[in-house]
C-alpha positions as CSV (number, residue, x, y, z in Angstrom):
1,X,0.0,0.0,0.0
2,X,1.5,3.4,-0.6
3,X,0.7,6.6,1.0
4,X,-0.1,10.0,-0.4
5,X,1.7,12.7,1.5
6,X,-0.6,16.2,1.6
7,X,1.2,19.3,3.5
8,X,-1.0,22.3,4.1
9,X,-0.2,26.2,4.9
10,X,3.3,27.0,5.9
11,X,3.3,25.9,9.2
12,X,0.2,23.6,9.5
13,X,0.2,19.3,9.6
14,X,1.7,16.9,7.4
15,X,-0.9,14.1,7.0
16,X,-0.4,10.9,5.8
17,X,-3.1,9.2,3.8
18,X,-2.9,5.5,2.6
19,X,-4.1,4.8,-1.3
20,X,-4.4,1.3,-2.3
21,X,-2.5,0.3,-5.4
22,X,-4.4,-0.2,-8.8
23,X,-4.7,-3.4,-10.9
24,X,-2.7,-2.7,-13.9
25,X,-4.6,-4.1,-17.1
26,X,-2.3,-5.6,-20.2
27,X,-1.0,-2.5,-22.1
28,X,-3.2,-1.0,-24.6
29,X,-1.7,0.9,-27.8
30,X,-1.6,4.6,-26.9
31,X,-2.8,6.5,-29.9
32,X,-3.0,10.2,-29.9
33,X,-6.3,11.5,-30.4
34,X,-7.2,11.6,-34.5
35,X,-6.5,14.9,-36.1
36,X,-9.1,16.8,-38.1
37,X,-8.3,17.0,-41.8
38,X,-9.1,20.1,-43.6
39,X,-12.5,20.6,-44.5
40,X,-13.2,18.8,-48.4
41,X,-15.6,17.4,-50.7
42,X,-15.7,14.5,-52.4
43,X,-16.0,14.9,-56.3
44,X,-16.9,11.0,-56.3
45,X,-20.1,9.6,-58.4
46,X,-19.9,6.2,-57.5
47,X,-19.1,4.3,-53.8
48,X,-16.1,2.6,-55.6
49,X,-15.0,6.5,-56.6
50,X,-16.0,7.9,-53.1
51,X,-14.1,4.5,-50.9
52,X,-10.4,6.3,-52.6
53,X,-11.4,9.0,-50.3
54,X,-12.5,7.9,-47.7
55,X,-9.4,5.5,-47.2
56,X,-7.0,8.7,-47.7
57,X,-9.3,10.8,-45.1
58,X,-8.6,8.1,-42.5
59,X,-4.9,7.9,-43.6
60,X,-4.6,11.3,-42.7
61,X,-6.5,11.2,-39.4
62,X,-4.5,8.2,-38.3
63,X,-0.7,8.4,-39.5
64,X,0.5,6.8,-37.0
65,X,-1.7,3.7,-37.1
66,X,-1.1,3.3,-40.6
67,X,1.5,-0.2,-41.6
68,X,4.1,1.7,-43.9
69,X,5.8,-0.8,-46.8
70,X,4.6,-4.1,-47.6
71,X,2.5,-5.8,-45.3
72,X,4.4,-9.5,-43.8
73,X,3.1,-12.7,-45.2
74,X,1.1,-13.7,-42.3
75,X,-1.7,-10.7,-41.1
76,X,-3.6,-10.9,-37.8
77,X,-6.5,-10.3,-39.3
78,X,-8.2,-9.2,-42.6
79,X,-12.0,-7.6,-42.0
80,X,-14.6,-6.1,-44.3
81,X,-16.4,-3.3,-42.9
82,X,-19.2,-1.3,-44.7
83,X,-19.8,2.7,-43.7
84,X,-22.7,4.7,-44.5
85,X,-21.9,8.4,-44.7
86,X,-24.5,11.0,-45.2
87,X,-24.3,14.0,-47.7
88,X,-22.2,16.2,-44.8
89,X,-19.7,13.5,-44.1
90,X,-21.1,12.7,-40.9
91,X,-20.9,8.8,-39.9
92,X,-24.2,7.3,-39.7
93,X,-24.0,3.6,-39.2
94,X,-21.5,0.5,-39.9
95,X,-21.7,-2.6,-40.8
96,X,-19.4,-6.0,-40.8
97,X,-19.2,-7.9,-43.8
98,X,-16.6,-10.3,-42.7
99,X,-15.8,-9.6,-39.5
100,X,-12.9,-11.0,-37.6
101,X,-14.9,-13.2,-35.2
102,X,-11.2,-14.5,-33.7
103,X,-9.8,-10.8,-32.9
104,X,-12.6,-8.8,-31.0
105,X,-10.1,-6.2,-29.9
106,X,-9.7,-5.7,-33.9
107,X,-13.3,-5.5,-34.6
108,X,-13.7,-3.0,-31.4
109,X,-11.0,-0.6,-33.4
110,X,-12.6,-0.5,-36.5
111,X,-15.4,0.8,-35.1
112,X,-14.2,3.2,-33.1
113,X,-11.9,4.1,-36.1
114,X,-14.9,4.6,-38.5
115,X,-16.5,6.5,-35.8
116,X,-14.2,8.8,-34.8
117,X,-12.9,10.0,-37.9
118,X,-16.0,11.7,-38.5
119,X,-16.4,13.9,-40.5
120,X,-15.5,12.4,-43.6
121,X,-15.0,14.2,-47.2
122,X,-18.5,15.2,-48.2
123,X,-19.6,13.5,-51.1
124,X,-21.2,16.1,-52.9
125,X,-22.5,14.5,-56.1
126,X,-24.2,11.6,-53.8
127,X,-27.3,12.3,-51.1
128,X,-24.8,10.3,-48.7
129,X,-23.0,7.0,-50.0
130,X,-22.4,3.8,-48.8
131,X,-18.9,2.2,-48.9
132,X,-17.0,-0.6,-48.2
133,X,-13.9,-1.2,-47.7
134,X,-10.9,-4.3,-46.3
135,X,-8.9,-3.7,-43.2
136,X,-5.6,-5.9,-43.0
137,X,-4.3,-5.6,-39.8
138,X,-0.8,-6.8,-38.7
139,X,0.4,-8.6,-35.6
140,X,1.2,-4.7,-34.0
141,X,-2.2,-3.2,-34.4
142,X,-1.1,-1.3,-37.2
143,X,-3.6,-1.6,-40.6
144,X,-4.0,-0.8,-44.1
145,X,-7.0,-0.7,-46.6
146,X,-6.9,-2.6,-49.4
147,X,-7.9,1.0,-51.4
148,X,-4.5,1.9,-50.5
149,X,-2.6,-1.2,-49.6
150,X,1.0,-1.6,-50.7
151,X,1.0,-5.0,-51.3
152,X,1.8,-8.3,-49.1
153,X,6.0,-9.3,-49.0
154,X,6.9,-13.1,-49.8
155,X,8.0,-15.6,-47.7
């Protein structure tokens, strides 16, 4: 047990409190909060058109969760998640496709990844649009979309 030592005015008690020590949980990955990208449209017509942007949109609001280079030959997962934007960019709702039953921690950060990097580019030729897109993860946390993938390395 440790104690927390509080002194008051100049002059005035020491008093020493006891705190009970914490449970420490397994290490989660710190990521800074996601920054806002400039305000843009989308000049997209189609969802195939509009996913481009929406996978360099959360490129730029996650750098540093982004897997740079080829991806290794064995991924921790690979999950197909489908977004619904409407015609401001605001997220509306999500959906799983394939999800990656095995990795619920994985699944968990897709969402909040979709979520959070509201708003998205408005598509501005669309009433809203409905995209989908495939999330390769690695063994580290860190992902890639197949929109912008760099490819897989060999054995």
């Amino acid at each position: 047990m440790a104690l927390v030592v509080a002194a008051g005015a100049a002059g005035s008690q020491t008093v020493a409190t006891p705190v009970t020590e914490l449970a420490v949980s397994a290490p989660v990955l710190a990521e800074p909060a996601p920054q806002p990208s400039p305000d843009f449209s989308s000049t997209a017509t189609t969802p195939l058109d509009y996913r481009r942007d929406a996978a360099e949109h959360l490129y730029r609001t996650y750098p540093t969760r982004i897997y740079k280079g080829r991806l290794p030959p064995l991924i921790a997962s690979v999950a197909v998640f489908e977004v619904h934007i409407d015609s401001l960019g605001e997220f509306v709702t999500s959906r799983w496709v394939r999800a990656p039953w095995h990795r619920p921690d994985i699944m968990a950060d897709i969402e909040r990844i979709a979520k959070q990097a509201a708003p998205y580019p408005a598509p501005i030729h669309m009433p809203g649009v409905v995209y989908t897109d495939v999330w390769l993860y690695d063994q580290s946390g860190l992902f890639q979309l197949a929109t912008l993938t760099e490819g897989q390395r060999g054995k």
